[in-house]
N, C-alpha and C positions, 0 to 999 in steps of 0.2 A: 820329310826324310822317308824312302824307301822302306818297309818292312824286309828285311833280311832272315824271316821264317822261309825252307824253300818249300815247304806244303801247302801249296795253295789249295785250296776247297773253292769250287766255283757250286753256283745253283742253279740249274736251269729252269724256271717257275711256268706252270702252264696250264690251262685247262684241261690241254689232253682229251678233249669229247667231241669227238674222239682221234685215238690214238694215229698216226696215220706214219707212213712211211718217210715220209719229209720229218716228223717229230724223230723216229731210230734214227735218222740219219746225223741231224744236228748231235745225237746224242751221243752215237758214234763217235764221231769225230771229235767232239769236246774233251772226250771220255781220252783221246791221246795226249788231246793239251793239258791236263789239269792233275794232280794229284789223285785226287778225289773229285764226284759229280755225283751232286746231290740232283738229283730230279723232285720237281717238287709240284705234286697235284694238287692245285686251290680250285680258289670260286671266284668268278666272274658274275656281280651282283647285275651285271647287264644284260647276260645269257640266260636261258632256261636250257640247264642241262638234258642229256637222255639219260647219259648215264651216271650211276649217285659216283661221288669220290672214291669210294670202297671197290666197285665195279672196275674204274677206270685204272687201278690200282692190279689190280687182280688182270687186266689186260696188259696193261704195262709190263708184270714181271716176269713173267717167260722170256720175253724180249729182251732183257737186259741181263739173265743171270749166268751168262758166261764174259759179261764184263764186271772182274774183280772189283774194279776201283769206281764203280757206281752204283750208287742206291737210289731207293725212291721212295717217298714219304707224303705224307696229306698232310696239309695246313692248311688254315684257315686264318683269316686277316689279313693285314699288310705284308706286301712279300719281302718285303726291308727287315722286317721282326723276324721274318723265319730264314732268311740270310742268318743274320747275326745267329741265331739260336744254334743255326749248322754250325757256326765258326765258318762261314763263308767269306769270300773278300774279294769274290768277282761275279756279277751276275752273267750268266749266258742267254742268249737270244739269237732266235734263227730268223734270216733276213731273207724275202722272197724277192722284192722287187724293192723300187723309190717308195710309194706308199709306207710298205711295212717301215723303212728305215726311217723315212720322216717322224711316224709315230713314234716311232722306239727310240728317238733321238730323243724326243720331248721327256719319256719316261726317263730313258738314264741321265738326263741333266736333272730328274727333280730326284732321284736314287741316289746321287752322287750328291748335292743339297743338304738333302734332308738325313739320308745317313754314313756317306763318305765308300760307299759302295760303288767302284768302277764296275763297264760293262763290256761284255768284249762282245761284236756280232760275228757268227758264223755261214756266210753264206750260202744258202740253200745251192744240193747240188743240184744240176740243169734238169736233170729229171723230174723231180720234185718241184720245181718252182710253180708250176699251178698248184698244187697241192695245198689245200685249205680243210679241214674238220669241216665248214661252214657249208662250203662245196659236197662234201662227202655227204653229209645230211641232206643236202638239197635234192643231189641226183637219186639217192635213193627214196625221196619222199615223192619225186616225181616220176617215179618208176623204173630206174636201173639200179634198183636195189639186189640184184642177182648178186649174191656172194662171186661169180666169178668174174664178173663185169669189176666190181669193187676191188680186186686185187691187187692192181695196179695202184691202188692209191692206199688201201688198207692192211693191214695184216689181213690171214686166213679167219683168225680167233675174232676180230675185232667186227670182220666183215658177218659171220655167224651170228655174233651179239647184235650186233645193228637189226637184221632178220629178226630177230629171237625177239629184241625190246620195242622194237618197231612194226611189227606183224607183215602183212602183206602190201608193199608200196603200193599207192595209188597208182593207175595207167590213167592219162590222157587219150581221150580220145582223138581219132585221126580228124586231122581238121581242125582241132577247137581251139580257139585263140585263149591267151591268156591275157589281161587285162593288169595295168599298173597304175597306181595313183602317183600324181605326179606333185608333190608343193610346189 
């Protein structure tokens, strides 16, 4: 039977490291579907972040604090625990391409399982859809680490931090191959 509470609280759960303009944009937009929207900074025991929880925290809230009916908050553990703790009852996820959705299918059928938590996907807008944290680390480790190069993909703030936490990107030199191991 339907819950017929109309305040839905949705959570958007994510590493956020970092912060990118595809992440404002889902956030954006959920933030008109939902009651409330919890943003929620965890940890990814897969990743090795740049930046601490606190940090990414502190980048996130400028960005969000002319949206009334969202917040954002650090957890740590299961992201189904800190669902429920919000009083949440829909998980959000931004979807870039088939990849992303295939994954995220897997995840909210074991979310929905284990703790009866629907998920709703928000399609990344067309701008955005290369847009990856994973990328943003990259190009700037490989030398288009220029805050203005970064813009496009980062906030102003987040693109300074990257500079700031990450020092001067490596340059490639002209010519040199890069080398891939293959299994």
């Amino acid at each position: 039977m339907p819950k017929t509470d109309p305040n839905i609280v949705a959570v958007y759960p994510g590493t956020f490291d970092p912060l990118t303009h595809g992440h404002l944009d889902v956030i954006r937009r959920a933030a008109c579907l939902f009651n409330t929207l919890v943003v929620g900074i965890g940890e990814n025991p897969d990743k090795q972040p740049v930046f601490s929880q606190q940090e990414r925290f502190d980048l996130m809230k400028p960005h969000i604090a002319a949206l009334h009916n969202v917040r954002v908050e650090i957890y740590r553990g299961l992201t189904i625990d800190f669902v429920r703790k919000c009083g949440g009852r829909v998980l959000v996820r931004g979807i870039r391409d088939i990849n992303d959705l295939s994954s995220e299918l897997q995840q909210a059928n074991v979310n929905l399982a284990i703790g009866g938590i629907e998920t709703v996907f928000v399609l990344t807008s067309d701008q955005h859809v290369m847009t990856s944290s994973t990328y943003v680390k990259q190009i700037y480790e490989l030398g288009g680490g220029n805050p203005s190069r970064l813009k496009r993909l980062v906030p102003d703030n987040v693109a300074r931090m990257l500079a700031a936490k990450l020092g001067r990107p490596r340059r490639r030199k002209a010519g040199a191959r890069t080398s891939r191991i293959r299994a």
